[in-house]
C-alpha distance (Angstrom), angle and dihedral (degrees) to the residues before:
residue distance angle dihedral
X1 . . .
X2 3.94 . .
X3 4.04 108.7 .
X4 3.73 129.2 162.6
X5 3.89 106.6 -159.4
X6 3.90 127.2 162.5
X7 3.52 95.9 -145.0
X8 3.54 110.9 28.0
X9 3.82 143.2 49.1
X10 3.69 122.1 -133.9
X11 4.02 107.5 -150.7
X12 3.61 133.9 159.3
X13 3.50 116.7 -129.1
X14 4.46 133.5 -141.4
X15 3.90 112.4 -164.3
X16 3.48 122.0 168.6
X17 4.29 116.1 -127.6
X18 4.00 127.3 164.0
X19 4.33 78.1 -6.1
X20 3.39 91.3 -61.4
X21 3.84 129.8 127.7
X22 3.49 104.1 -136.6
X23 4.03 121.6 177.8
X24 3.71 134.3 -141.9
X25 3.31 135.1 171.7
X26 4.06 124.0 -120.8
X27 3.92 134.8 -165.9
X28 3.78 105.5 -154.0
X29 4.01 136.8 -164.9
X30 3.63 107.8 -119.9
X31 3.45 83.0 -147.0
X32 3.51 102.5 59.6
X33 4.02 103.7 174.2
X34 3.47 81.6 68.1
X35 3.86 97.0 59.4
X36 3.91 114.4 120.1
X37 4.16 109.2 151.3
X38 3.57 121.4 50.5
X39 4.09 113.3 -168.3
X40 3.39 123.3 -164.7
X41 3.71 117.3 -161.9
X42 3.20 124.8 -157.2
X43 3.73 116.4 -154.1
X44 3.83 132.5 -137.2
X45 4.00 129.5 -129.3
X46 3.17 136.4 22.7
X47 3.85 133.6 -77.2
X48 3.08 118.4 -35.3
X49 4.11 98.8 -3.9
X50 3.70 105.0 72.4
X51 3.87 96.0 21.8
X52 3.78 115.8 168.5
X53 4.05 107.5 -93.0
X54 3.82 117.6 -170.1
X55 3.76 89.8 -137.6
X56 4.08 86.3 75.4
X57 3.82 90.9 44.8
X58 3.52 93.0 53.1
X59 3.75 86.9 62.4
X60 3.88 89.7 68.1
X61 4.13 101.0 50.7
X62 3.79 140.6 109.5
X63 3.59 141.1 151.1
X64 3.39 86.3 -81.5
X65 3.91 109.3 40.1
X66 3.88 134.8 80.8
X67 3.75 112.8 -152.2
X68 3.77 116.5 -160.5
X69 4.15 126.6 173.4
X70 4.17 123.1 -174.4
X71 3.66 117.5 -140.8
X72 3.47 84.6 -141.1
X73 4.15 117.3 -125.2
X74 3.69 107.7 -61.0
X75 3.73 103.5 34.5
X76 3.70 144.2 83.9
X77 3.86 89.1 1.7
X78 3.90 100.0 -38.5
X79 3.72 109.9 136.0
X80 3.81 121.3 -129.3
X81 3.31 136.2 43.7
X82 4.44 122.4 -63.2
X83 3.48 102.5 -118.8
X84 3.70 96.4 -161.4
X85 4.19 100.9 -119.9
X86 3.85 89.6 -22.7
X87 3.58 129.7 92.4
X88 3.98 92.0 -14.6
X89 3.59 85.1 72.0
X90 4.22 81.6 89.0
X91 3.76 92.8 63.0
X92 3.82 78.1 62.3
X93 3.57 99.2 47.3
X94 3.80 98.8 36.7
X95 3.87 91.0 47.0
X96 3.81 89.6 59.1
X97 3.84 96.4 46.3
X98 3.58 83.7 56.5
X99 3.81 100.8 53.5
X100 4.41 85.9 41.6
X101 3.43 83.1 56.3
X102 3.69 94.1 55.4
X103 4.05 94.5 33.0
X104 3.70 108.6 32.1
X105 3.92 95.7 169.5
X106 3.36 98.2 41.5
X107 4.14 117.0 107.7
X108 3.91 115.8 -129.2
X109 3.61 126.5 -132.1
X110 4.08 120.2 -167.9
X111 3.63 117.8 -144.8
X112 3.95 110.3 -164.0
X113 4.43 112.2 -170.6
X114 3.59 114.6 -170.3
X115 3.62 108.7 -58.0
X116 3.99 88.7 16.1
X117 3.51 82.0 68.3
X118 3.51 99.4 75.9
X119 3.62 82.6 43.2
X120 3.66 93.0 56.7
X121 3.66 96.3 46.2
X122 3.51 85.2 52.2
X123 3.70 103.5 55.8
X124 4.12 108.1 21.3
X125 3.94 95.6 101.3
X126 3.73 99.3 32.0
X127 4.08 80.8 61.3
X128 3.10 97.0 40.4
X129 3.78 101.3 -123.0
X130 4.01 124.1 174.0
X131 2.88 96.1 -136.8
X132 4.23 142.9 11.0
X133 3.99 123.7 -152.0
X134 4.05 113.7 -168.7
X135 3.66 102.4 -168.0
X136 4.19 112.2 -170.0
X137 3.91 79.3 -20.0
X138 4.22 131.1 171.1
X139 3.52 104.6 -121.7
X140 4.12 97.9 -178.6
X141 3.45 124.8 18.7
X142 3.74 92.4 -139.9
X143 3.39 89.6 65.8
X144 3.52 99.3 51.4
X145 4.36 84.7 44.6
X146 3.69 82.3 58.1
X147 4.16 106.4 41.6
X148 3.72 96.7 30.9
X149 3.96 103.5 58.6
X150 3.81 86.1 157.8
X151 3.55 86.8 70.8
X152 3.96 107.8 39.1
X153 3.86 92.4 102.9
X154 3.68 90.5 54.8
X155 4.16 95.0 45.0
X156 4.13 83.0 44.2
X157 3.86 90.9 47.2
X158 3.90 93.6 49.1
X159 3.66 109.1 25.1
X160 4.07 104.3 13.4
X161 4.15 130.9 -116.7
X162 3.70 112.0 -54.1
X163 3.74 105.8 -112.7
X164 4.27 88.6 35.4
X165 3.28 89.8 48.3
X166 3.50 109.7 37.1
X167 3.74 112.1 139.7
X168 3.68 88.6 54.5
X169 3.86 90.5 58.8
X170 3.86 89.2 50.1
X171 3.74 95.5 49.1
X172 4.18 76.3 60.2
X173 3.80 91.3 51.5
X174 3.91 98.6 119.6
X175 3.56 97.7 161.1
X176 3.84 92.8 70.6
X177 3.26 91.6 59.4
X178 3.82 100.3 55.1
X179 3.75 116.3 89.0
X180 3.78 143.5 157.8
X181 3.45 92.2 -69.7
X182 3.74 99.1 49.1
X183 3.72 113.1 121.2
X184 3.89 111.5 -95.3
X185 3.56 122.9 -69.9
X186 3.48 134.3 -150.0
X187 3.73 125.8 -162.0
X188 3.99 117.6 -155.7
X189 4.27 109.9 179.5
X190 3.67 139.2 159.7
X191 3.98 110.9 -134.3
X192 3.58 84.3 -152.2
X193 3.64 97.8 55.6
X194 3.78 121.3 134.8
X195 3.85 106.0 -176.9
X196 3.92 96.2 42.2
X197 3.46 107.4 32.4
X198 4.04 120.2 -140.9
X199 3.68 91.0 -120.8
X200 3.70 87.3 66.4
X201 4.03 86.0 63.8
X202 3.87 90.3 36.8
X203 3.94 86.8 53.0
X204 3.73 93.6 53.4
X205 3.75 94.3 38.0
X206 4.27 90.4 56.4
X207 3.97 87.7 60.9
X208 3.52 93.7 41.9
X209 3.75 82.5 56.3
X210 3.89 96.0 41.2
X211 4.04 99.4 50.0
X212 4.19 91.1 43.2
X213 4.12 97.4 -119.2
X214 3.82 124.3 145.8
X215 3.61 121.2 -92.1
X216 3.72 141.7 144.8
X217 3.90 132.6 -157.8
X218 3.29 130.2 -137.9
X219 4.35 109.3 -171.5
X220 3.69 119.3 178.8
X221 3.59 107.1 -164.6
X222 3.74 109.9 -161.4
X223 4.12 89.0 37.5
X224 4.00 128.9 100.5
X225 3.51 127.7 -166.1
X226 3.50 101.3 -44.4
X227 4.42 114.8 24.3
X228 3.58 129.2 -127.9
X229 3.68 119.1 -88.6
X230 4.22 86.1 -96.3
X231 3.48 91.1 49.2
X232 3.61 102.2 45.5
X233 3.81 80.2 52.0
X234 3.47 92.4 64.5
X235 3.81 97.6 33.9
X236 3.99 89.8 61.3
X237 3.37 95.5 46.9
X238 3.66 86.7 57.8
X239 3.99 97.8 49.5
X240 4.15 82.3 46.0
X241 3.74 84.4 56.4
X242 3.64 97.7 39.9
X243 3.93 94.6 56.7
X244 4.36 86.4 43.0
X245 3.49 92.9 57.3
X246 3.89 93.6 39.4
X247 3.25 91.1 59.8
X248 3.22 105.1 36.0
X249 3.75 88.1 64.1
X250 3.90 99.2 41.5
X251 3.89 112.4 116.0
């Protein structure tokens, strides 16, 4: 992915997880004493549709922020299989040990896109991040089964049918494990959205309510999956914001 930044590097990374090589793509401080935020973002899709593109991690940097995405096992070079929310979830986990490792003091901000949002919401407290951001994200996969019947024989292919299939659903149950001690959570959605529907946030956002953790919302109402230049302006600015005041406020 040719770049040419002043401040950052653009590499591509190999890490071994389950004995796999799995790739991911990271957008580095060239300065990297000064390195304080790490963001992991978690991509949406599948294959080739949704693939990680630097433009979007570029949206995430400053002087003082690494940015890293996985492809996820499966894609762009990554060997093994994508599991869908399953054992992929590792090339999450592993990924972030890696960049602790290399940035102890650093806080660490999760960044879940449409299907990476299940992902997120999967992964944000095992990691130990301060804070999670699911942006347009799937919250329950029988919700998406049920809204997206365009992509049932994909969801039956890689995770089974719902009620055949059941314990594999529940081992994708995030919301149960999100309480009032969860890490923060911020919820970015487009009313308007067609491929992640807003009740997927609204779903989310009622057991955020219920169990008493923190949590914001952010609802565009005019935007779909992805906002308008303007819009995306002002939605950044927000998750910027979001991981300032997190921070600033962390013990």
């Amino acid at each position: 992915m040719p770049s040419d930044l002043s401040t950052h590097n653009v590499e591509e990374w190999v890490y071994e997880v389950d004995n796999l090589a799995v790739r991911g793509l990271c957008v580095i401080p060239k300065k990297k004493k000064q390195i304080e935020r790490i963001v992991v973002y978690l991509r949406g899709g599948k294959g080739q549709v949704g693939r990680v593109q630097l433009a979007r991690l570029l949206q995430f940097i400053t002087p003082h922020t690494v940015v890293f995405a996985p492809y996820y096992r499966g894609s762009n070079g990554s060997e093994g299989r994508d599991d869908f929310a399953g054992q992929d979830l590792r090339d999450v986990e592993v990924a972030v040990d890696v960049l602790k490792s290399q940035f102890p003091n650093s806080y660490l901000h999760l960044i879940g896109f449409s299907r990476g949002g299940i992902q997120g919401l999967l992964t944000f407290q095992s990691v130990k991040a301060d804070s999670y951001i699911i942006w347009g994200g799937v919250t329950d996969l029988h919700l998406m089964y049920e809204e997206r019947v365009d992509l049932r024989g994909m969801l039956r292919r890689m995770v089974g049918h719902p009620n055949k299939n059941h314990q594999a659903y529940e081992a994708r149950n995030a919301i149960k494990l999100i309480n009032a001690s969860s890490p923060p959570i911020l919820i970015v959605h487009g009313k308007e959205d067609v491929q992640v529907g807003i009740h997927q946030a609204y779903f989310l956002e009622e057991h955020l309510k219920k169990v008493g953790a923190t949590f914001e919302t952010f609802y565009q109402n005019k935007e779909g999956h992805v906002p308008r230049p303007p819009q995306m302006k002002e939605t950044l600015a927000k998750i910027h914001q979001w991981m300032q005041n997190v921070e600033e406020t962390s013990p």
